[in-house]
C-alpha positions as YAML, in Angstrom:
chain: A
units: angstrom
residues:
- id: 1
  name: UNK
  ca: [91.61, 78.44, 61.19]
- id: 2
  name: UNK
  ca: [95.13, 77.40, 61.48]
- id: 3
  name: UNK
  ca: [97.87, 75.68, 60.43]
- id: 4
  name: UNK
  ca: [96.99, 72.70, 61.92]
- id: 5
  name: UNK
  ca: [93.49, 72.99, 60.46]
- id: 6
  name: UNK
  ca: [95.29, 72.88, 57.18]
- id: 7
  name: UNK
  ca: [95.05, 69.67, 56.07]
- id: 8
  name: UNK
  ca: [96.51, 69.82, 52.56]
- id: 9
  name: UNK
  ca: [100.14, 70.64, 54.63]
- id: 10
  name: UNK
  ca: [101.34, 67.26, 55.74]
- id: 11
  name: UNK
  ca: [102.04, 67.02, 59.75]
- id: 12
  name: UNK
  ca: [105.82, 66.68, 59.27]
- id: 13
  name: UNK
  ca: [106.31, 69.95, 57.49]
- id: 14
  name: UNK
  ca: [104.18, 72.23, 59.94]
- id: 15
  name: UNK
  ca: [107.09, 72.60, 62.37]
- id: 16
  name: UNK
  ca: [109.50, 73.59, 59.57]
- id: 17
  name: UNK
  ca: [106.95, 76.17, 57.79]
- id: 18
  name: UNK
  ca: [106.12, 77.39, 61.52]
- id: 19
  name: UNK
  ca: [109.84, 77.76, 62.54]
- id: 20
  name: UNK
  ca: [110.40, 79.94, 59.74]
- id: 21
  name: UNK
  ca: [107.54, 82.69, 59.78]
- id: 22
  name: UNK
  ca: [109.52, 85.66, 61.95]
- id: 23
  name: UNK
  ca: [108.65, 85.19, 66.12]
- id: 24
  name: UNK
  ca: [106.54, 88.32, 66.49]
- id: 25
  name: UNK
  ca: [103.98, 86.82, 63.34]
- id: 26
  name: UNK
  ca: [104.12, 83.50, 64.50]
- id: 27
  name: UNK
  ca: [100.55, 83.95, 66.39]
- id: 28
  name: UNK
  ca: [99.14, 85.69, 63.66]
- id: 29
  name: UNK
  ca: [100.35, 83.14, 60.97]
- id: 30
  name: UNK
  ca: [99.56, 80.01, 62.53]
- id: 31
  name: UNK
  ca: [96.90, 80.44, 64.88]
- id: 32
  name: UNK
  ca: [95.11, 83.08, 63.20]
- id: 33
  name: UNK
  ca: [95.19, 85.80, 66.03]
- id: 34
  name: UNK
  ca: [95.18, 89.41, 64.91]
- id: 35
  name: UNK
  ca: [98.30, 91.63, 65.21]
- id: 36
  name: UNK
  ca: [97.06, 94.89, 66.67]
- id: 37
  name: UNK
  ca: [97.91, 98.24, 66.05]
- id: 38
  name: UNK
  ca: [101.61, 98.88, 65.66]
- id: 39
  name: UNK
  ca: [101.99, 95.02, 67.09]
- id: 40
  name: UNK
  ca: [101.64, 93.21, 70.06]
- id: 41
  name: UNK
  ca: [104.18, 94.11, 73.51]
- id: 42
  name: UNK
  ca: [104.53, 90.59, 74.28]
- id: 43
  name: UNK
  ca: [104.92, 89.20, 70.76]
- id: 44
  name: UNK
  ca: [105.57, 85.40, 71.78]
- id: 45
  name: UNK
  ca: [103.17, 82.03, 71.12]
- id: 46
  name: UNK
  ca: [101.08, 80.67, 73.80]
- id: 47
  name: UNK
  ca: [102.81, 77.44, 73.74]
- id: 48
  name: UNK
  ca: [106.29, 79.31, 74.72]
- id: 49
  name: UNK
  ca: [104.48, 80.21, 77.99]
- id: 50
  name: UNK
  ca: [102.40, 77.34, 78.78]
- id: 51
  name: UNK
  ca: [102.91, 74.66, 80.93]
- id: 52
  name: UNK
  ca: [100.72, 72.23, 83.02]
- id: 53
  name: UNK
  ca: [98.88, 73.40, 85.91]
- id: 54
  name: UNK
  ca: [100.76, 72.69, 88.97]
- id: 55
  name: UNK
  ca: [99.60, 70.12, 91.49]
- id: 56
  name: UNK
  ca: [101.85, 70.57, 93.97]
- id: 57
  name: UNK
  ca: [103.70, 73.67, 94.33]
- id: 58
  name: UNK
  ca: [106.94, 72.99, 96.64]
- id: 59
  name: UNK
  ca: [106.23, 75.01, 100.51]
- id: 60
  name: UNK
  ca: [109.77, 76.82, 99.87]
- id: 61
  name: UNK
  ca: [108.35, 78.62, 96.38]
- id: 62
  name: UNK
  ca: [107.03, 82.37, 97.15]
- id: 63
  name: UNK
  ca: [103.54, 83.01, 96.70]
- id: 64
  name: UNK
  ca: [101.80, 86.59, 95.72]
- id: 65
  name: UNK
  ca: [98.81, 87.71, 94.71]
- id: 66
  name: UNK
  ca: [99.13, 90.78, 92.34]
- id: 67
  name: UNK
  ca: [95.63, 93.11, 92.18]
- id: 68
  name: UNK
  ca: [94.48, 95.46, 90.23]
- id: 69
  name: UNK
  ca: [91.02, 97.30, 91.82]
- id: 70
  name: UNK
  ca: [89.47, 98.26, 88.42]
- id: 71
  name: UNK
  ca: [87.02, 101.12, 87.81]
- id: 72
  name: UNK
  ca: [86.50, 101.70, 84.35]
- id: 73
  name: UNK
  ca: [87.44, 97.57, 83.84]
- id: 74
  name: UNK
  ca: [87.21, 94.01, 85.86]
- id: 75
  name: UNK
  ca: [88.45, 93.64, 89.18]
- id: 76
  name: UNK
  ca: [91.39, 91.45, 88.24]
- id: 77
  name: UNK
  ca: [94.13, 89.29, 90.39]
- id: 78
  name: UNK
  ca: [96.92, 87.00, 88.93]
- id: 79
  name: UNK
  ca: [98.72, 84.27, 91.86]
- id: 80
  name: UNK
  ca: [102.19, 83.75, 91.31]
- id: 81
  name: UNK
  ca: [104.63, 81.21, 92.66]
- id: 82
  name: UNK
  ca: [108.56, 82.08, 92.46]
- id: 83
  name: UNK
  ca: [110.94, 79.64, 92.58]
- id: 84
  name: UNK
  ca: [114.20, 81.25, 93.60]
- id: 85
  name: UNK
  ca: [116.44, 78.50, 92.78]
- id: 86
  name: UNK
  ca: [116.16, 78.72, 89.22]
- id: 87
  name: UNK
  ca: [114.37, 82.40, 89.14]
- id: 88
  name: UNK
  ca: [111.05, 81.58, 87.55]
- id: 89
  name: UNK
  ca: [107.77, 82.89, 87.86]
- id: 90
  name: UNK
  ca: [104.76, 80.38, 87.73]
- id: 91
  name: UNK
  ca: [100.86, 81.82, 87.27]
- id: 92
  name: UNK
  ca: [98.91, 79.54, 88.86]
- id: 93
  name: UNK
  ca: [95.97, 81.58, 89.23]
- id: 94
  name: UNK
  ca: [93.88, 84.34, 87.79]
- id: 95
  name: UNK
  ca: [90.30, 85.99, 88.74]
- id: 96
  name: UNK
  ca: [88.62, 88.73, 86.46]
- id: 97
  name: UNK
  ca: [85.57, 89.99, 88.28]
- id: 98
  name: UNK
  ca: [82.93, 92.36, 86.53]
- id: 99
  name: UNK
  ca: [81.77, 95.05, 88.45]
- id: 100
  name: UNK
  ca: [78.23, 95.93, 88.84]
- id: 101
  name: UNK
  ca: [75.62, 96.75, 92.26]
- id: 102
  name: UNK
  ca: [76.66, 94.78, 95.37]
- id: 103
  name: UNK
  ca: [80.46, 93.50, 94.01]
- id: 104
  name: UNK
  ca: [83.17, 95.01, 95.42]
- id: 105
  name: UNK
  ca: [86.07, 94.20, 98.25]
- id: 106
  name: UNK
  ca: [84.20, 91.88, 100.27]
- id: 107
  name: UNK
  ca: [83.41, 89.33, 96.79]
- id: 108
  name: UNK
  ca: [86.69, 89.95, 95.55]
- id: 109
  name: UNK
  ca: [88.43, 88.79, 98.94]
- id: 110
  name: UNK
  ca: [86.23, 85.80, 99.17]
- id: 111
  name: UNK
  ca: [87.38, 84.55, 95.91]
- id: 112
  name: UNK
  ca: [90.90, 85.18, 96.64]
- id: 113
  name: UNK
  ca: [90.94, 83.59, 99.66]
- id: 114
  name: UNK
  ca: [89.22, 80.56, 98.79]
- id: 115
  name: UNK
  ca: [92.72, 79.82, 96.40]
- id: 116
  name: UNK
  ca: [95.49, 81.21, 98.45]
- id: 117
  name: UNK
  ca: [94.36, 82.81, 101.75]
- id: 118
  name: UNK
  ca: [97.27, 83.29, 103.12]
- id: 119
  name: UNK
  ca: [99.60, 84.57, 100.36]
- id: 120
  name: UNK
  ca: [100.24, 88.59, 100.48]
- id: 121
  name: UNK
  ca: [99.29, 91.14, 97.95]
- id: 122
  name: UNK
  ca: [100.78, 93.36, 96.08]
- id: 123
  name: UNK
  ca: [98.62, 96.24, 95.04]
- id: 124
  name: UNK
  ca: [98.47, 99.30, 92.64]
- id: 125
  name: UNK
  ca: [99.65, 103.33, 94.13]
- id: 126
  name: UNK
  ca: [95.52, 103.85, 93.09]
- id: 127
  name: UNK
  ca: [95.39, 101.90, 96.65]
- id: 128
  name: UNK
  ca: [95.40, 104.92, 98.30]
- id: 129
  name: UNK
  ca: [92.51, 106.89, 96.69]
- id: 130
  name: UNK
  ca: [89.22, 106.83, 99.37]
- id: 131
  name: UNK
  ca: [86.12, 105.24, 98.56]
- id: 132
  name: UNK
  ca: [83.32, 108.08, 98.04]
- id: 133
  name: UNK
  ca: [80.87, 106.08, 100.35]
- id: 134
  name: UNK
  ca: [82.49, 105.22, 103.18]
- id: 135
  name: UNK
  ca: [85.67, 107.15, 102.98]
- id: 136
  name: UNK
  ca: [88.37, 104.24, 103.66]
- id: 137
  name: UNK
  ca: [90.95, 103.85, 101.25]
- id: 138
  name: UNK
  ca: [90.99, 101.11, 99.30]
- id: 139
  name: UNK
  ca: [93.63, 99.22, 100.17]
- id: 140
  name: UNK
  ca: [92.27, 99.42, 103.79]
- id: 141
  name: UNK
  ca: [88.99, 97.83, 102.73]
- id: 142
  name: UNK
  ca: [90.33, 94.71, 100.97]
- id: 143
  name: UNK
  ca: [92.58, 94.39, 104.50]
- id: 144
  name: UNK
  ca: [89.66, 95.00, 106.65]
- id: 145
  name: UNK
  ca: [88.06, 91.54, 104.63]
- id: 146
  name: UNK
  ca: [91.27, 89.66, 105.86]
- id: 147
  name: UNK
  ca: [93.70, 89.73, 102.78]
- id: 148
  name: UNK
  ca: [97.39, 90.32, 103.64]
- id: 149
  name: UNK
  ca: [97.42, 92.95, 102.18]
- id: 150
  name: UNK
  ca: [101.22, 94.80, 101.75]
- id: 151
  name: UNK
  ca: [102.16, 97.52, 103.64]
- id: 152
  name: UNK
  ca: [103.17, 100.16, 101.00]
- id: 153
  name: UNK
  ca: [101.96, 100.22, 97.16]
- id: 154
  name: UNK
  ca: [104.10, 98.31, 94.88]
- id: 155
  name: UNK
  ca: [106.94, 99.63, 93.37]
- id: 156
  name: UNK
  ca: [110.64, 99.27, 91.79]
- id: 157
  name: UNK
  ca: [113.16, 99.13, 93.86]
- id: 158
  name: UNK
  ca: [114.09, 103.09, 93.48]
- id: 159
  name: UNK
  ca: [110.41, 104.00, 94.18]
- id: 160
  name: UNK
  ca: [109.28, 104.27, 90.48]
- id: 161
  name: UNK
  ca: [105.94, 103.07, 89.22]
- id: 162
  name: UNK
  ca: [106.94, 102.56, 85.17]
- id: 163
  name: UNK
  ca: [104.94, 100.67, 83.03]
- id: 164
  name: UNK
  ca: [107.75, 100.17, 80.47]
- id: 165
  name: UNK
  ca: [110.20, 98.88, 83.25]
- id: 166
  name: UNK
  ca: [107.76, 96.08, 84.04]
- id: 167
  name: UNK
  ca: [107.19, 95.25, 80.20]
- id: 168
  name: UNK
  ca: [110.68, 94.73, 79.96]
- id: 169
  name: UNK
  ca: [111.68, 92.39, 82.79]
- id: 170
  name: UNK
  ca: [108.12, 90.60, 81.45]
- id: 171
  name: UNK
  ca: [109.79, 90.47, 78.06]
- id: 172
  name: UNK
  ca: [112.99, 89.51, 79.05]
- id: 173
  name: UNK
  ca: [111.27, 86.60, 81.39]
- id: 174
  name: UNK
  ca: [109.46, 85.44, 78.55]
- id: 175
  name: UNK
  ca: [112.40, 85.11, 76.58]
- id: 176
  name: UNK
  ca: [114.35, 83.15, 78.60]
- id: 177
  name: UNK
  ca: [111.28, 81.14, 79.63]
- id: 178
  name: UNK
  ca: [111.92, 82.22, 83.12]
- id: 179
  name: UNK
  ca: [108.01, 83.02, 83.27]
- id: 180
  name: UNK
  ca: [105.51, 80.05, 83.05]
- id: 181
  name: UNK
  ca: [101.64, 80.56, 82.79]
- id: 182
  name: UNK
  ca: [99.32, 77.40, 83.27]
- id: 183
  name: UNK
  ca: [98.14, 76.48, 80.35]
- id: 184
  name: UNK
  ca: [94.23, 76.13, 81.35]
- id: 185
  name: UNK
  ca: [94.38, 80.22, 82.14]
- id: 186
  name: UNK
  ca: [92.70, 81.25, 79.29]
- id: 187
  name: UNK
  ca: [91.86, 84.54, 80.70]
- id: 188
  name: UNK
  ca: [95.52, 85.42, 81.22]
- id: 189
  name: UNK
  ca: [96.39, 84.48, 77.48]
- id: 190
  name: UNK
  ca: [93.43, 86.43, 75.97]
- id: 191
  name: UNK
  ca: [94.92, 89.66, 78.06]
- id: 192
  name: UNK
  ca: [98.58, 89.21, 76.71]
- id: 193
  name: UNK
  ca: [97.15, 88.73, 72.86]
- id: 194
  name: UNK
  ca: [95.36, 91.97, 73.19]
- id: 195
  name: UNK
  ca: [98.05, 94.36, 75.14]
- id: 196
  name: UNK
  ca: [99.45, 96.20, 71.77]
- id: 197
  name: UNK
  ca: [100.52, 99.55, 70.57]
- id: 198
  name: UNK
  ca: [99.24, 102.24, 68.72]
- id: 199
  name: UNK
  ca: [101.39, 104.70, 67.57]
- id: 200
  name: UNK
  ca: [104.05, 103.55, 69.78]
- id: 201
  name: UNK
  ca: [101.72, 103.79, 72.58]
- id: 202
  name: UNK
  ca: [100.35, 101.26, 74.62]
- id: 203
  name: UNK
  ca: [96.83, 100.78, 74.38]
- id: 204
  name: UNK
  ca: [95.05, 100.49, 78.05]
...
């Protein structure tokens, strides 16, 4: 349930009794969502993030794909569009595949390319472990099914892989609504509701 399920609170008094609950319970108070563990890494509302899908994304925006291989989880890749003159990120499109006998590279690149075939990828330093089978790394095999795969794993600009370097440029884009999510990618907002801490630690 939530607040606007309430029907006893009249409409015109929502926003004020919403405005006032602190930002990082807002989701919890009003919509009802749990607040995990020590509390949530990206403690902002859904509708601070959302926008409508975009119809047509302007040629001169930068397009990426962003992958994550999965093992122990989905297969998941997130499409983002960067418009440099005003330095926002837009996701425009996400894919969470389940693993399981005969999935692997060859349907993961076929569903990638049908959205944005052309657009490179950015992919995880776990890109260069071999596959047991055939021995290739993987990287290699999602190249070898035609994505554009970059040449080197992603990584900061002084080499660095951190995790908490990439929550807080995330953060800070979300605060400055310099990151926009379309609002239809449910999968996307279920995955930011349920990144949290425990213990100060983030919980994969």
């Amino acid at each position: 349930m939530t607040i606007h399920d309430a029907e006893h609170i009249p409409v015109d008094r929502r926003s004020a009794i919403i405005a006032a609950y602190p930002e990082h319970e807002r989701e919890a108070r009003v919509n009802g969502v749990p607040m995990l563990g020590s509390g949530l890494i990206y403690p902002y509302s859904d509708e601070s993030l959302a926008e409508p899908a975009l119809e047509d994304v302007p040629p001169h925006w930068a397009k990426i794909w962003g992958i994550d291989f999965g093992y122990e989880h989905p297969f998941a890749a997130v499409l983002l569009a960067w418009d440099k003159d005003t330095d926002t990120l837009h996701v425009l499109h996400t894919l969470k595949i389940k693993g399981g006998p005969g999935i692997g590279p060859m349907q993961h690149a076929a569903a990638m390319k049908t959205v944005a075939e052309n657009a490179p990828v950015a992919w995880p330093q776990d890109g260069h472990q071999h596959d047991k089978g055939g021995g290739k790394q993987l990287a290699q095999q999602y190249k070898d099914q035609g994505l554009r795969m970059l040449d080197h794993h992603a990584t900061w600009p002084n080499g660095s892989n951190s995790v908490e370097a990439g929550i807080e440029e995330t953060r800070l884009r979300m605060e400055t609504g310099k990151l926009k999510v379309a609002r239809h990618l449910s999968q996307w907002f279920e995955e930011r509701r349920l990144y949290h801490r425990k213990d100060g630690l983030i919980v994969k």
